[in-house]
C-alpha positions in Angstrom: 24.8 18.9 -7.0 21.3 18.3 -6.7 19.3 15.6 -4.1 17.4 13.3 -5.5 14.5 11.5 -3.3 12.6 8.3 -4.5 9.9 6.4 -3.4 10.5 2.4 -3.5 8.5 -0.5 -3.6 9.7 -4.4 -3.7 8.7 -8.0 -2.9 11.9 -8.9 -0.9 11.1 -13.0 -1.3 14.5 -13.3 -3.8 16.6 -10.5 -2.3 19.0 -10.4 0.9 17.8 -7.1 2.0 18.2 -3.4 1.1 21.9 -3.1 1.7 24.1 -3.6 -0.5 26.7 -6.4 -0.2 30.3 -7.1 -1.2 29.4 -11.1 -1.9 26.4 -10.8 -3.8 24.2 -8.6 -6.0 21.0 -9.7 -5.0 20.2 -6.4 -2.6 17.7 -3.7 -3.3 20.1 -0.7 -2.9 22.7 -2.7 -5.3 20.3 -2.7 -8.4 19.4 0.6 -8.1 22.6 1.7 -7.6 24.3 -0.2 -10.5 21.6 1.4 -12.6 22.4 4.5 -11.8 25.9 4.1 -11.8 25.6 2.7 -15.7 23.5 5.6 -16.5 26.1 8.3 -15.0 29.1 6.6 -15.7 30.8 6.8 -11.9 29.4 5.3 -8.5 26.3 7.0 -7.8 25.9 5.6 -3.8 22.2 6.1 -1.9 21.1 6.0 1.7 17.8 4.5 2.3 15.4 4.9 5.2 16.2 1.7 7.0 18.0 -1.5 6.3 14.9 -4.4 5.9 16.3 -7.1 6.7 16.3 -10.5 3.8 12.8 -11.3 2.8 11.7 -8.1 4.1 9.1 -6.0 1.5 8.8 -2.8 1.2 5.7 -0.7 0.2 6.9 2.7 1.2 10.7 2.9 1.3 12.3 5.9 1.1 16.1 6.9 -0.3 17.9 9.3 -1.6 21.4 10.4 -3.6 22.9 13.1 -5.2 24.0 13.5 -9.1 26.4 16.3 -10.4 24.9 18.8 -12.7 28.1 17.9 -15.2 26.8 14.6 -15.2 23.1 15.6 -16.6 23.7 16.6 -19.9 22.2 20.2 -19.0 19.1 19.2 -17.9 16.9 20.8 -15.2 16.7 19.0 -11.7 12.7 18.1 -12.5 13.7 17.3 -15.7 16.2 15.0 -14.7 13.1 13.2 -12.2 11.6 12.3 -15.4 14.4 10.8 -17.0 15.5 8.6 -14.0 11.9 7.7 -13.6 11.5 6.4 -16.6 15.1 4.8 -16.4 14.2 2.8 -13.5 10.7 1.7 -15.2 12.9 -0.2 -18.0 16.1 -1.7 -16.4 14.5 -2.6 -12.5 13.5 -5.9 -12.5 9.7 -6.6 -12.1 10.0 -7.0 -8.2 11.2 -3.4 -7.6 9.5 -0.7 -8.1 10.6 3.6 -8.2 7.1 4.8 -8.0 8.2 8.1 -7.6 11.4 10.6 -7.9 11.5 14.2 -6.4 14.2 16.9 -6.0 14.8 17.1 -2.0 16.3 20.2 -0.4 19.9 20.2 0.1 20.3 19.1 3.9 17.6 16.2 3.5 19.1 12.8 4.1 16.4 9.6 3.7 18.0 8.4 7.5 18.7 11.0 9.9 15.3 13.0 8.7 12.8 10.3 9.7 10.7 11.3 12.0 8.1 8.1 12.3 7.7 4.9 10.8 5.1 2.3 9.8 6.0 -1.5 9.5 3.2 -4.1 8.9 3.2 -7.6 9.9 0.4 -10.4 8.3 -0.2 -13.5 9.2 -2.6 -15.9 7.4 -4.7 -17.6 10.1 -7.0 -20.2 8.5 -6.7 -24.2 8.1 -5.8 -23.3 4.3 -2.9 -21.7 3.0 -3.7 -18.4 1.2 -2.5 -19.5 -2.7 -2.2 -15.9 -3.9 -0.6 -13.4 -1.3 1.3 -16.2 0.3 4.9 -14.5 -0.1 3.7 -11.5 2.0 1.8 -13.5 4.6 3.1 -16.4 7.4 0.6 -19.0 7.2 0.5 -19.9 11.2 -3.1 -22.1 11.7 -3.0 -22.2 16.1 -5.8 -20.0 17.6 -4.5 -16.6 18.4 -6.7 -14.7 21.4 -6.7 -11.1 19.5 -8.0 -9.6 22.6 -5.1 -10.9 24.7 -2.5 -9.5 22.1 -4.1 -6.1 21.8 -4.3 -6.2 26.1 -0.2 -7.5 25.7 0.5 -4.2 22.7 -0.5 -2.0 25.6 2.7 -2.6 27.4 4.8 -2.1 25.0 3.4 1.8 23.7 5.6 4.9 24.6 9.4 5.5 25.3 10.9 2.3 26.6 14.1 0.4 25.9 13.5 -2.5 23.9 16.9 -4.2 24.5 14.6 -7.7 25.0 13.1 -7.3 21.6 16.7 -6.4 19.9 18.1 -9.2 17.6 21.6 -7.9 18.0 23.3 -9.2 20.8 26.6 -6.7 20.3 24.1 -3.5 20.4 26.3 -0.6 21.4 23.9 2.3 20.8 20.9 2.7 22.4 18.3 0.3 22.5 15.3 2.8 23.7 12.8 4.0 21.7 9.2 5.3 21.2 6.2 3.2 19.9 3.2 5.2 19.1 0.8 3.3 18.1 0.3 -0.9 17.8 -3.2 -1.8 15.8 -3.8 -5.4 15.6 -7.0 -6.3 13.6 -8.8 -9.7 11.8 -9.5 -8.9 8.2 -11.4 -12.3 6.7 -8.9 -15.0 8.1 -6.0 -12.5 8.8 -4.5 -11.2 11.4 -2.6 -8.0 11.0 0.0 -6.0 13.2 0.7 -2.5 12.8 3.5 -0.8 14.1 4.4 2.9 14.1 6.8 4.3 16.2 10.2 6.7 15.5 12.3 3.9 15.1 12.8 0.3 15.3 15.6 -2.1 16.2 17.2 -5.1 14.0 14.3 -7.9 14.1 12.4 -5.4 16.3 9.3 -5.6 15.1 9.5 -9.3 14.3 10.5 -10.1 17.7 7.6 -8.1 19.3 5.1 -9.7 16.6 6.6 -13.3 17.9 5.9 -12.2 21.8 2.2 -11.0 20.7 1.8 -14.6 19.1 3.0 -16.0 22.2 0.3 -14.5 24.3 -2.2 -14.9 22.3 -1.3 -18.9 21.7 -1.4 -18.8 25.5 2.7 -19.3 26.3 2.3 -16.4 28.8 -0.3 -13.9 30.0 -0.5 -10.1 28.3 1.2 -8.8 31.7 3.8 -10.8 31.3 5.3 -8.9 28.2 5.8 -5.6 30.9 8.2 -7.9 32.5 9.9 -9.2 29.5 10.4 -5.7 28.4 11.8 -5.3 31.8 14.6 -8.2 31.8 16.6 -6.8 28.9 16.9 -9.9 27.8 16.2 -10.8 24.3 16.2 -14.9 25.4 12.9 -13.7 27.6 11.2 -12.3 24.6 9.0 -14.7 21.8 10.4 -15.7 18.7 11.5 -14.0 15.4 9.2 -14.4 13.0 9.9 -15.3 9.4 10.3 -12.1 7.3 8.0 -12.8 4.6 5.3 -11.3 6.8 6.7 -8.0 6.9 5.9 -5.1 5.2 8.0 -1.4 5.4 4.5 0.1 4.9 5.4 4.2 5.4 8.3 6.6 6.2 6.7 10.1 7.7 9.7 12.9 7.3 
């Protein structure tokens, strides 16, 4: 049975995130998977990366699933790449994208084998809404201090727990883990967070960006986000923001 591992892109404005969902077909992993499924004639289940959350995009999500020889009509394993890639060219809808299908090893798995992740969060800061990239952007128009949120990101690098910036309240598993690197730059009237660390929490990264924002809008001084950290309490953290300004941007296995 040979591992398949794809590379996915989507606009998540229309869907309720990647997993898949007994009350509606409107997920990313549920079209794929009903394609696949059609094709092969059985279920045909994959495990992505991470679960983005509704709204959520994706420029560099990772998955992957297995397919029984029987089922391939004799065909080679790379063979077999160029088939499904081409399958998921014509019956994906024009939001989704396969941009690529390899044949993993045996023991990879698209979850457990991640070793660091990129997320990327935009915000459009003018007095003007941005007409033609505003369903990956949050249009926020209050003066942001950049320098005070870059001062504030510096609290929050290396192994910590992040139980404040956790949007599950019922956690049981661990809330610590490692940020390695927080960029935070103006590009012509936008303000962009990057995030790359080996794993993030539900509404992690959108409760951090929200905590930046509030520094740099002047809620609370950069220090101040060493002691919100601190609390373990998500009620002392910022905000969540909206979804539609993040990006899954790269999975590094």
């Amino acid at each position: 049975m040979a591992n398949y591992k794809i590379y996915i892109q989507y606009d998540g404005t229309r869907y309720k995130g990647w997993q898949r969902q007994r009350t509606t077909d409107q997920t990313i992993q549920g079209k794929i998977e009903a394609i696949l499924t059609r094709r092969y004639g059985r279920t045909i289940e994959i495990d992505g990366s991470g679960r983005t959350d509704a709204g959520v995009h994706a420029h560099g999500q990772v998955a992957n699933f297995r397919i029984p020889e029987t089922l391939c009509d004799g065909k080679l394993p790379e063979e077999v790449c160029d088939e499904l890639l081409e399958l998921f060219a014509e019956y994906l809808p024009e939001d989704i994208a396969v941009t690529e299908v390899r044949v993993a090893s045996e023991r990879f798995h698209s979850r457990l084998n991640v070793v660091k992740k990129t997320y990327v969060y935009r915000i459009w800061n003018a007095a003007y809404p941005n007409v033609f990239e505003r369903k990956f952007m949050l249009h926020d128009t209050r003066h942001m201090d950049v320098e005070a949120m870059r001062q504030a990101a510096e609290y929050l690098l290396g192994k910590h727990d992040f139980a404040a910036f956790c949007g599950n309240a019922k956690m049981k598993k661990s809330t610590v883990r490692t940020i390695h690197e927080i960029t935070i730059e103006e590009i012509s009237g936008e303000i962009r967070f990057t995030y790359t660390g080996n794993g993030f929490l539900q509404n992690m990264i959108r409760i951090v960006t929200g905590t930046l924002v509030d520094v740099g809008t002047g809620v609370y001084p950069p220090e101040h986000v060493a002691e919100i950290m601190e609390s373990k309490i998500r009620a002392e953290a910022g905000p969540t923001m909206p979804a539609q300004g993040l990006t899954l941007w790269e999975v590094v296995y």
